[in-house]
N, C-alpha and C positions, 0 to 999 in steps of 0.2 A: 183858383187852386181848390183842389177838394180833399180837404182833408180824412184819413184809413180813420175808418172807424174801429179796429184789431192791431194790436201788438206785431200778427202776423202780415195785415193788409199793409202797413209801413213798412215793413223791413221789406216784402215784395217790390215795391215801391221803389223803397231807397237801392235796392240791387238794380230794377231794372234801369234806373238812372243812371248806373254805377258811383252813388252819392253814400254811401254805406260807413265807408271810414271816415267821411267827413264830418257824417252824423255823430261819428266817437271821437275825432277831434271836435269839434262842437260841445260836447258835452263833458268833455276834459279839460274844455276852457274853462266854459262857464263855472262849474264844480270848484275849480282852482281857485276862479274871483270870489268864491266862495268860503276861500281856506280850505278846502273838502278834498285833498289830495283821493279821487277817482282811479286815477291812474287806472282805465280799460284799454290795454293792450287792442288797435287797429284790427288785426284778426280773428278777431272774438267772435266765437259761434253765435248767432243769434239769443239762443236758450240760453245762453251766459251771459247776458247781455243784460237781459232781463232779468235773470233772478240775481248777479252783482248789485242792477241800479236798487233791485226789490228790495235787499237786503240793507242795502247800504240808506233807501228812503225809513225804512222801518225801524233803524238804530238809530238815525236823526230824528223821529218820532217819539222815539220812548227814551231817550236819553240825552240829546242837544236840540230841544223844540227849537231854539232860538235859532240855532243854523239852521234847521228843515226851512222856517219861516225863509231865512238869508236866502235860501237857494230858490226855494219858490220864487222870491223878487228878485232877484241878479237875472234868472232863465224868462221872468216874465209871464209866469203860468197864469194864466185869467183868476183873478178871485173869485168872480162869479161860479168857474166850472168848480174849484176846491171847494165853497161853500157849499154845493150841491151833492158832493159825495158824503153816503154814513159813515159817520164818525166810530162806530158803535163796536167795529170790528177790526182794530188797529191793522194786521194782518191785510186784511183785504182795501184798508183805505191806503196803506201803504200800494198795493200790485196798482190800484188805482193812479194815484200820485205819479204814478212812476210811467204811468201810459199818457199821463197830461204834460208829463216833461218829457217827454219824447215826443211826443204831437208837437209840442213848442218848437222842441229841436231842431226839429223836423222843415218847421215852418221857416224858420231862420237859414237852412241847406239850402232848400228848395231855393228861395227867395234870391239868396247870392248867387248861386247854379244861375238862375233864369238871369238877372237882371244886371249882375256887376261883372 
């Protein structure tokens, strides 16, 4: 599997699979096992998608670190990749954060799709 290195190369992706809403039930699981009622509506334009999860990584940053931590380990985002992003720009480690739990998400669709 070769994982979209772009926001955009994923969601191309997950359409052409027709894997798209899976990927937002996926992520309205996990979110939940969270506490982190998500709640992203199946038919969510792409750019909604993203600036929802943006918005929603960046207020668990600056205001419930401890959940952001939770969600990071419930979805299984690599620690190695979060240690690697700067820290320095909340803003932009959030847009970050939020492309590595989708990559994750991503990984987890894909993988049931193919194998189960």
């Amino acid at each position: 599997m070769h994982l979209p290195n772009t926001f955009n190369d994923l969601i191309q992706e997950a359409n052409r699979l027709e894997l798209y809403k899976k990927l937002i039930n996926q992520l309205n699981k996990d979110f939940l096992l969270a506490n982190i009622d998500l709640d992203i509506n199946e038919d969510i334009l792409p750019v909604h998608l993203k600036n929802s999860l943006h918005q929603t990584i960046y207020r668990l940053i600056q205001e419930k670190f401890a959940d952001y931590l939770n969600v990071l380990y419930i979805i299984d985002v690599p620690e190695q990749q979060v240690k690697q992003l700067n820290g320095n720009d909340i803003e932009q480690l959030a847009e970050d954060v939020s492309f590595l739990i989708l990559k994750r998400e991503w990984q987890k669709v894909w993988f049931k799709n193919k194998y189960i």
